[in-house]
C-alpha positions in Angstrom: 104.4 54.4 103.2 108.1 53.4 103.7 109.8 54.6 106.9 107.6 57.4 106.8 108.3 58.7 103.3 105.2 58.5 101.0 105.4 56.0 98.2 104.6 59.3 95.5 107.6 60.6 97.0 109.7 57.5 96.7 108.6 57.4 92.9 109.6 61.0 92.5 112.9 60.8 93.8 113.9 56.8 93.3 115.9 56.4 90.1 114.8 52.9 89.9 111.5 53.6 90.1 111.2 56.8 87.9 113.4 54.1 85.3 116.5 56.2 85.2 118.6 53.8 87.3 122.0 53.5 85.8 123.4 50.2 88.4 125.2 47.3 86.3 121.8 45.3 88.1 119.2 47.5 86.3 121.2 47.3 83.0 121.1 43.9 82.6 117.9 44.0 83.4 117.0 46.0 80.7 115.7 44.7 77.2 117.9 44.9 74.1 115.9 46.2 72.2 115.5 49.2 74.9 118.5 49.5 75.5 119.4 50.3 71.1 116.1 52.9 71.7 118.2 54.5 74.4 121.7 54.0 72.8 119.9 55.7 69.2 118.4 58.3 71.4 121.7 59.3 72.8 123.6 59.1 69.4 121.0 61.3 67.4 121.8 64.0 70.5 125.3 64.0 70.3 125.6 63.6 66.2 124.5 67.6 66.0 127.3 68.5 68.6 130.0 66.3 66.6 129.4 67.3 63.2 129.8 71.1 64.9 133.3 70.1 65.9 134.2 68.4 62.9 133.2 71.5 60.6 135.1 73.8 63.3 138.4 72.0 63.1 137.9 71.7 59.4 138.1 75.5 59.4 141.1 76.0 61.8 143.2 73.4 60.1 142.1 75.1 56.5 143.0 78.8 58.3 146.0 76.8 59.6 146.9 76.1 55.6 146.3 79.3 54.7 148.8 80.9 57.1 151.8 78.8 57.2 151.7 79.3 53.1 152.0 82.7 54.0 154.6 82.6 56.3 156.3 80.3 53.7 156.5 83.1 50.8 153.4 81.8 49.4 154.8 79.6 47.3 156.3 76.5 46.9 155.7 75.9 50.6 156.3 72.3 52.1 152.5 72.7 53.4 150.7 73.4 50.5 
């Protein structure tokens, strides 16, 4: 016990104890090696979100093509 609060409860709720702590302490704290696991962890969640975006604004600048050729007479346009 601590103060009255349960040591489970401390764990539960601690970030330092459940290992999430994020303070410039902790992180030097943490192995190298660790922190790359983390780090590779994050990247392979993220790459699936960027390579959405990337296809997206490859479309919209492709559409965007596509529409000022129009606008241009459809031929001999500066954008083509």
């Amino acid at each position: 016990m601590y103060s009255g609060i349960p040591v489970e409860e401390i764990q539960r709720v601690c970030p330092a104890c459940r290992g999430t702590c994020s303070c410039r302490a902790r992180i030097r704290e943490i192995p190298a090696k660790e922190k790359l696991q983390y780090l590779h962890c994050l990247l392979s969640a993220v790459l699936p979100v960027v390579k959405q975006i990337h296809s997206e604004q490859c479309s919209e600048v492709e559409i965007e093509k596509r529409l000022r050729a129009e606008s241009n007479g459809g031929g001999g346009g500066a954008f083509e």
